[in-house]
Each structure stands twice: as structure tokens, then as C-alpha cells.
C-alpha positions as CSV (number, residue, x, y, z in Angstrom):
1,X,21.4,186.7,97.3
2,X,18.8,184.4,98.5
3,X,17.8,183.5,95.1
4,X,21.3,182.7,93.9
5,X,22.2,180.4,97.1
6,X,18.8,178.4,96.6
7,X,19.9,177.9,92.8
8,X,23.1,177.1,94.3
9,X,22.2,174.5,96.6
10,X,19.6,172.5,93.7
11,X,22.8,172.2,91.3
12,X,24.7,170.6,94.1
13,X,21.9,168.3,95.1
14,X,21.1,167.6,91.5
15,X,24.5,166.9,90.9
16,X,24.8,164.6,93.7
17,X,21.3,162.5,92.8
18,X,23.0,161.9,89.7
19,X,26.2,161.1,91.0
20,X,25.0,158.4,93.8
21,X,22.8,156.1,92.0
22,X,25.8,153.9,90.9
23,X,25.7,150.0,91.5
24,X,27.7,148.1,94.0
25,X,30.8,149.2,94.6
26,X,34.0,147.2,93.1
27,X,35.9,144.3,95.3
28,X,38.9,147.0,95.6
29,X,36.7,150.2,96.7
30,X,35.6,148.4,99.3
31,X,39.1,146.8,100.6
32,X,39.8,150.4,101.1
33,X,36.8,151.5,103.4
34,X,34.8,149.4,105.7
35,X,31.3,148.6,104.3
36,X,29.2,149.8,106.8
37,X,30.2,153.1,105.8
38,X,28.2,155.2,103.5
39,X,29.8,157.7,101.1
40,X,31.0,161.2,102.3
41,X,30.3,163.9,99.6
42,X,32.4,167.2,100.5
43,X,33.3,170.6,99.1
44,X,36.4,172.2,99.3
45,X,35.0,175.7,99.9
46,X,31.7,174.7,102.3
47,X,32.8,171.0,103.4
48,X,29.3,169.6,103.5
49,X,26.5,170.5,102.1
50,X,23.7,171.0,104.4
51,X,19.8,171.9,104.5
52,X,20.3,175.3,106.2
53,X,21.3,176.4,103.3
54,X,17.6,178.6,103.0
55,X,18.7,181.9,104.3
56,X,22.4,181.5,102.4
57,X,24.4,179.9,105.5
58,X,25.6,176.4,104.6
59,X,25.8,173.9,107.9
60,X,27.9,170.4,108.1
61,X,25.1,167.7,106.9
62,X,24.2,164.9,109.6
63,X,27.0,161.8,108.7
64,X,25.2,159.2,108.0
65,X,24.9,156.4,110.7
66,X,27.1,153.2,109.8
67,X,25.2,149.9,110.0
68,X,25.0,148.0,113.5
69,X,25.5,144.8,113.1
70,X,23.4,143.1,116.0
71,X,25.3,140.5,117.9
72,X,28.5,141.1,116.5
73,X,30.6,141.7,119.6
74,X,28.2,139.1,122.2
75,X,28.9,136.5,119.7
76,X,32.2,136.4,118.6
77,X,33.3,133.6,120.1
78,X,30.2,131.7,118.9
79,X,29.6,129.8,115.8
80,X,29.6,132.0,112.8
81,X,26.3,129.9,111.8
82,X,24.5,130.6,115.3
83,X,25.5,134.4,115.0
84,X,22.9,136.9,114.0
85,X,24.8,139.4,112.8
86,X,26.1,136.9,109.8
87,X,24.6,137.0,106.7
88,X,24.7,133.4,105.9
89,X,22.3,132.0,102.3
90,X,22.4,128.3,103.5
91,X,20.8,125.5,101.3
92,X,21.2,121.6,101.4
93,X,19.8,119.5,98.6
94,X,19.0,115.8,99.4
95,X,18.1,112.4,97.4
96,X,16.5,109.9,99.4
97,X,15.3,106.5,98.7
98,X,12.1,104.8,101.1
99,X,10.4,101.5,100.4
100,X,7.0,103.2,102.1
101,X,6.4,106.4,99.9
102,X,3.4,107.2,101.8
103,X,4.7,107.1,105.4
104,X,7.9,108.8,104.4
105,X,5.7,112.2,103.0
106,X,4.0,112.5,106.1
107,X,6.8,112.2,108.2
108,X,8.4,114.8,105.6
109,X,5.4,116.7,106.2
110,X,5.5,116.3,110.2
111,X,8.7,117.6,110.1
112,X,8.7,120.7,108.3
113,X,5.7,121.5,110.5
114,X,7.6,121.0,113.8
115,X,10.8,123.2,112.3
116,X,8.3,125.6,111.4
117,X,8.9,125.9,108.0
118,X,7.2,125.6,104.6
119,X,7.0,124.2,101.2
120,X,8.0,126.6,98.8
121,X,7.1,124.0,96.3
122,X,5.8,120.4,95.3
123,X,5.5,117.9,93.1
124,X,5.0,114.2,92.9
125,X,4.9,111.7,90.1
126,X,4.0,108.4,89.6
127,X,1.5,106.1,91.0
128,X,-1.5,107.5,88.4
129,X,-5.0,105.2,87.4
130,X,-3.6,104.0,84.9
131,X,0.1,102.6,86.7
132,X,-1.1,102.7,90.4
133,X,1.9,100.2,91.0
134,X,4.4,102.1,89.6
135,X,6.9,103.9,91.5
136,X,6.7,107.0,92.8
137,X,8.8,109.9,93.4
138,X,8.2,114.0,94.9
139,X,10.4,117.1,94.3
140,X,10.3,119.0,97.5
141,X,11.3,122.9,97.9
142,X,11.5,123.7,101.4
143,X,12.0,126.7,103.8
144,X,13.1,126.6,107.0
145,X,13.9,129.1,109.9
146,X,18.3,129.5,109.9
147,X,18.1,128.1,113.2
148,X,16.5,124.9,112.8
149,X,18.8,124.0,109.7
150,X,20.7,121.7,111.7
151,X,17.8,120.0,113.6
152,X,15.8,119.6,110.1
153,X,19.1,118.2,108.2
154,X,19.6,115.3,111.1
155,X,15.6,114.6,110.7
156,X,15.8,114.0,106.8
157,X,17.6,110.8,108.1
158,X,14.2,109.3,109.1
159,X,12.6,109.6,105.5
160,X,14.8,106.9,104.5
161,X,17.9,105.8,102.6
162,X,19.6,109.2,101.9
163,X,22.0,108.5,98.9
164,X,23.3,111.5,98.0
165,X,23.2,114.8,100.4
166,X,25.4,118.1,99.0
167,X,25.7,121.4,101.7
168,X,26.5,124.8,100.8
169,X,26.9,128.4,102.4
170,X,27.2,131.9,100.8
171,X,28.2,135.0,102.7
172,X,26.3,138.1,101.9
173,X,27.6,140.4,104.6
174,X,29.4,142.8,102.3
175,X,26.9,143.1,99.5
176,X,24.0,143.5,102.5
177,X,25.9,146.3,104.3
178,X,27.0,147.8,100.9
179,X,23.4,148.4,100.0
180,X,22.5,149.6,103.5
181,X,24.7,151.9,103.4
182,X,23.8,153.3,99.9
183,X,20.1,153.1,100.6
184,X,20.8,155.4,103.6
185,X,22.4,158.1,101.7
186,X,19.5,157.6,99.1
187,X,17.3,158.5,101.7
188,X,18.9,161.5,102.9
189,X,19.5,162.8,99.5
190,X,15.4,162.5,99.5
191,X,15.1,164.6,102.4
192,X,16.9,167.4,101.0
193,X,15.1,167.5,98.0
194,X,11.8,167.8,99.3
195,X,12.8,170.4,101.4
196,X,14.6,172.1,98.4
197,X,10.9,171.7,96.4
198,X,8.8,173.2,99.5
199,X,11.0,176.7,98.7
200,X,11.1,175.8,95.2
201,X,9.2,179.0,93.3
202,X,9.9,178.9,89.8
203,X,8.2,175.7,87.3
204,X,11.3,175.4,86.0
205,X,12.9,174.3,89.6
206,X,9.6,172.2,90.7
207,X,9.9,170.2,87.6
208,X,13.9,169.7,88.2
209,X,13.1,168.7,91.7
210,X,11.1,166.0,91.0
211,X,12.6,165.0,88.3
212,X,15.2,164.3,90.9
213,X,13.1,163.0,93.0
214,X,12.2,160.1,90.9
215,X,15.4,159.1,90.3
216,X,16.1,158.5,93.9
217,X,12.7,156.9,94.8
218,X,13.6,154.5,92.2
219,X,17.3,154.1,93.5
220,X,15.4,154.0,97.3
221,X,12.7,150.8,96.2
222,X,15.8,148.9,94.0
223,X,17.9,149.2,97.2
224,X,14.8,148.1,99.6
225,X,14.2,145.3,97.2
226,X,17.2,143.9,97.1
227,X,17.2,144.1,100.8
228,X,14.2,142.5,101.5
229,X,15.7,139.5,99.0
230,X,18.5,138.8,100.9
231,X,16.5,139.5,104.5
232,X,14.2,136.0,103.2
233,X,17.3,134.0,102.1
234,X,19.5,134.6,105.3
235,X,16.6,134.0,108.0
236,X,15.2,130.9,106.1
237,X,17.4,128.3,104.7
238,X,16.7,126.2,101.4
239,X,16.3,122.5,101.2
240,X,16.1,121.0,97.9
241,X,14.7,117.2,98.9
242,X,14.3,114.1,96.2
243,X,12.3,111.4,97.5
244,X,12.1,107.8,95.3
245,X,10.0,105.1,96.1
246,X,12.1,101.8,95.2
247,X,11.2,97.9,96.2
248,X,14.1,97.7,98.2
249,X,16.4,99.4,100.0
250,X,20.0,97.5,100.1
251,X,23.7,98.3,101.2
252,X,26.1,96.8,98.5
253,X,29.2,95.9,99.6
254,X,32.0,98.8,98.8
255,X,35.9,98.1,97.7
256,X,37.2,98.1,100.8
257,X,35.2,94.9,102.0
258,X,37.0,91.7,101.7
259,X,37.0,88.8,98.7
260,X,34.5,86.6,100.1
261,X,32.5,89.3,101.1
262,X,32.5,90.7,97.8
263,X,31.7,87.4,96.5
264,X,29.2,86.4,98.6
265,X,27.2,90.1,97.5
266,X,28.2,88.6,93.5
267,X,26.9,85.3,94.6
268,X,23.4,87.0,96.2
269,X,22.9,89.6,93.1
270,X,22.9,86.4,90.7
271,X,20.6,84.7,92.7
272,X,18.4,88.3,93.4
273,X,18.7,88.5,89.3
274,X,18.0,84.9,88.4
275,X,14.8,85.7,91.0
276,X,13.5,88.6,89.0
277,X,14.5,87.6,85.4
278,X,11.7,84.9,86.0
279,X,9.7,87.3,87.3
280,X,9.9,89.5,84.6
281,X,8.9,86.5,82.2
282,X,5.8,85.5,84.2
283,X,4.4,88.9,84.1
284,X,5.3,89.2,80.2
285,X,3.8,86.1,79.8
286,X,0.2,86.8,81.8
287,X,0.4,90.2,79.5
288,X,0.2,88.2,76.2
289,X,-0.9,85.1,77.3
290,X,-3.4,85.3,74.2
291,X,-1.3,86.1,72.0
292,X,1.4,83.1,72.9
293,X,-1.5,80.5,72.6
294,X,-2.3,81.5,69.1
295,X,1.6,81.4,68.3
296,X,1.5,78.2,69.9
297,X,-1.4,76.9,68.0
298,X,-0.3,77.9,64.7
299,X,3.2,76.4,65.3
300,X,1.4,73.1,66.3
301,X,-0.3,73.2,63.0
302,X,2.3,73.4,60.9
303,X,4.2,71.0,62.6
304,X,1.4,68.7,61.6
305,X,1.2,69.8,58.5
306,X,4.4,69.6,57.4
307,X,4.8,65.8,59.1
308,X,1.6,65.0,57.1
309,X,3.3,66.3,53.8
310,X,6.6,64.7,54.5
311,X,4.7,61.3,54.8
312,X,2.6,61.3,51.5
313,X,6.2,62.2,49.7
314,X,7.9,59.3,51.4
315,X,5.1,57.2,50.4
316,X,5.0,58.8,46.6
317,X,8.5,57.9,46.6
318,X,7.8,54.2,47.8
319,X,5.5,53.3,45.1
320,X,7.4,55.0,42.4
321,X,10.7,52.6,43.7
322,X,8.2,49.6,43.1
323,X,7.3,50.4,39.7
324,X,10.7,50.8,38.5
């Protein structure tokens, strides 16, 4: 009898192990149950299946705890950001223009320092031996702590001109506590089976065991990882930050400003364009100033030429006039 309830109990827990290494559940399943609870597995005959199942008595298993979300009830009244039991991904992206490159990456790096974040990556470009005077520009990743998302946002203002800043949030509660859950019942399912394979005494069951086994360990470290992925996006937010270095940092007039002000910007931009236009040609010029001489001296030549050639044939034709 003990033999056939010990077989029993490994085709039940085999049969489960297969049974409960499915994916996350579907957007329906879990309108229809809260997701902090885990899956009940029941039998008609014994209700649940337990681990005093040794000497042949079967005994309700231990229901799985459901999730506590920390906070939940203190905060409720409380911004959803500022409440730790939300599982908020938040990440910004910025562009911002500076006229002093330099002093705008330290303060960059001052800041990140004093919100206690990181730099998940960098990278700057520009400014090399052989362009020192061109300008330069940095790709910044950076990770701060959730709660200092809003003090590090209104401190990107300093860096410079922000042109462009873009703000997104992504809620993760139900996948988090989805996996929780699962993970749970992967563990318990792991706690039966090693019981099962320390009164395990045929090969055949060892090797069934752990065959089992492996399949939830493997379910139990997916589960963890996936945890542990959304653990480091939730408690540290994402900046994405562009910085440019660019001669000069001006505020055009939009279309709601009026017609002479909106001339008076036309009237400047022509001036500002005329300005650098010349510019532009003086520094061309000192670039090939070799190479306009010799252009210059060859065009003076055949200017001369040409003068002297027209000359004789006027004279030619003088004489020749005479003769006839």
C-alpha cells in the first residue's frame, strides 16, 4: 500500500511540474482572479495534494501566500509616483544645446553624483587633433534612484538650452505580481519533489525526480530573472540625455509674435547671415590663399597676352590698309 500511494503521489507531482511551467497568463485569465494570487491545483477525491502523503494519508497543502504589496494601503491617497508599492518603469529622454560644452558635462556630471545615480553609458564626439574646433556633442545613459526622477529632470535645465524633452511611464504591477505569484508555486512544487526523491527507492523514480526537478529549477531562475529585471527598472529610472555644443544659443521668434516682431527677427537673421556668409569666404579664402594667387597670376597673364596679341593684329591690319 505504501508503495502504490508513493507512486501515486510522483504521478501527481509530475503531472503538476509539467502542467505549471506555462508563460504569463492571458489579459482575460487575469480579469478573472486578482494577480497576487497564485494557482490552486485540487482533486476531486483528496482536494489538495499534500507532502504527508508518506505513510498513505493525504493532508490539505499550505495555500500559497498572495503577494504584499508594501505601502499600498498608507499610500493611497499619495501620488501613484511617490508610492512604493507601484511598479512604475519611468524614463525621460532629453536634447539640450550649451554654448560651453565643457562646463555643461561637469555640471552633468555633478549632478548625477548628487541624485546618486550613474552612467549606464557614454559617449562624446567631436573636438578630435585633427578638428579641435569643431563642435562637440555626448550621448549620455543615465540611472537614477525613482525618487530623485523629479529633482534630476528640473536640474537638466542648468545644462543649457533643452530643445526637445519627451516623458514616459510603464506600469508593471500585473506582469510583476503575475510572476511572483508563479515563482512561488514553482518553489513549492520544488519542495515536494525533493521530499518525494529522499523516499525515492527505485532508479527508475530517482531519475524521474530529477528530471522534474530540473524543469522547475529552470522555471524557478527564468522567473527570478525576470524579477530581478524589472526590480532594476522600477527602483532606478532611465534618462536618455543629448548634449550639442553650438556657437550660439538664440530664441527665434514663434507665430504668435507680432509683424514687426517677426520682422525685426527677418531683418536680424539677414544681417546675422550677411555676417557669416563673409565669414565663411575669409576662412575659404586663408584655406587656398595659394592656390587663388596662382589663379590670379595666370589670369593676369593672359590678360596680357591676349592685349599684346590683339595689338600686333590691329597694327598688321594698319599696314596692310596702307599698302592697298
Amino acid at each position: 500500500m505504501k508503495r502504490k500511494m508513493f507512486a501515486i503521489s510522483l504521478a501527481v507531482l509530475l503531472l503538476l511540474a509539467g502542467c505549471g511551467g506555462g508563460g504569463t497568463v492571458s489579459g482575460g485569465e487575469m480579469a478573472n482572479r486578482p494577480a497576487s494570487s497564485a494557482p490552486q491545483y485540487t482533486d476531486t477525491e483528496n482536494n489538495y495534494w499534500g507532502m504527508d502523503a508518506v505513510e498513505g494519508d493525504f493532508a490539505p497543502a499550505p495555500e500559497p501566500e498572495a503577494p504584499s504589496v508594501p505601502g499600498a494601503s498608507e499610500n493611497q491617497g499619495s501620488s501613484v509616483y511617490q508610492n512604493p508599492g507601484a511598479k512604475l518603469i519611468r524614463r525621460a529622454e532629453l536634447t539640450i544645446q550649451t554654448e560651453q560644452f565643457d562646463e555643461s558635462r561637469t555640471a552633468l556630471n555633478r549632478l548625477v553624483d548628487d541624485c546618486g545615480g550613474y552612467f549606464e553609458t557614454a559617449s562624446e564626439y567631436g573636438g578630435s587633433w585633427r578638428d579641435v574646433n569643431a563642435s562637440r556633442r555626448g550621448e549620455y545613459t543615465v540611472r537614477v534612484p525613482a525618487e530623485h526622477y523629479d529633482r534630476f529632470l528640473s536640474g537638466t535645465g542648468d545644462l543649457g538650452y533643452v530643445t526637445n524633452r519627451s516623458e514616459n511611464s510603464e506600469d508593471v504591477g500585473e506582469e510583476y505580481f503575475d510572476i511572483e505569484a508563479r515563482l512561488k508555486t514553482q518553489r513549492t512544487k520544488q519542495e515536494r519533489l525533493l521530499a518525494l526523491l529522499e523516499k525515492a527507492e527505485t532508479m527508475e523514480d530517482i531519475i524521474a525526480l530529477e528530471s522534474a526537478l530540473s524543469d522547475v529549477e529552470y522555471q524557478i531562475e527564468m522567473y527570478s530573472s525576470d524579477l530581478r529585471r524589472y526590480d532594476a527598472l522600477v527602483s532606478f529610472s532611465t534618462f536618455n540625455v543629448y548634449l550639442s555644443e553650438v556657437d550660439r544659443v538664440t530664441e527665434e521668434v514663434g507665430e504668435t509674435a507680432s509683424l514687426g516682431q517677426r520682422m525685426a527677427a527677418g531683418f536680424q537673421s539677414s544681417l546675422r547671415g550677411l555676417g557669416e556668409g563673409f565669414q565663411n569666404f575669409m576662412i575659404w579664402l586663408s584655406y587656398n590663399l595659394f592656390l587663388v594667387v596662382i589663379l590670379a597670376a595666370v589670369a593676369v597673364g593672359a590678360v596680357f597676352v591676349g592685349k599684346r596679341e590683339l595689338k600686333k593684329r590691329q597694327k598688321q591690319k594698319e599696314t596692310g590698309s596702307k599698302k592697298t
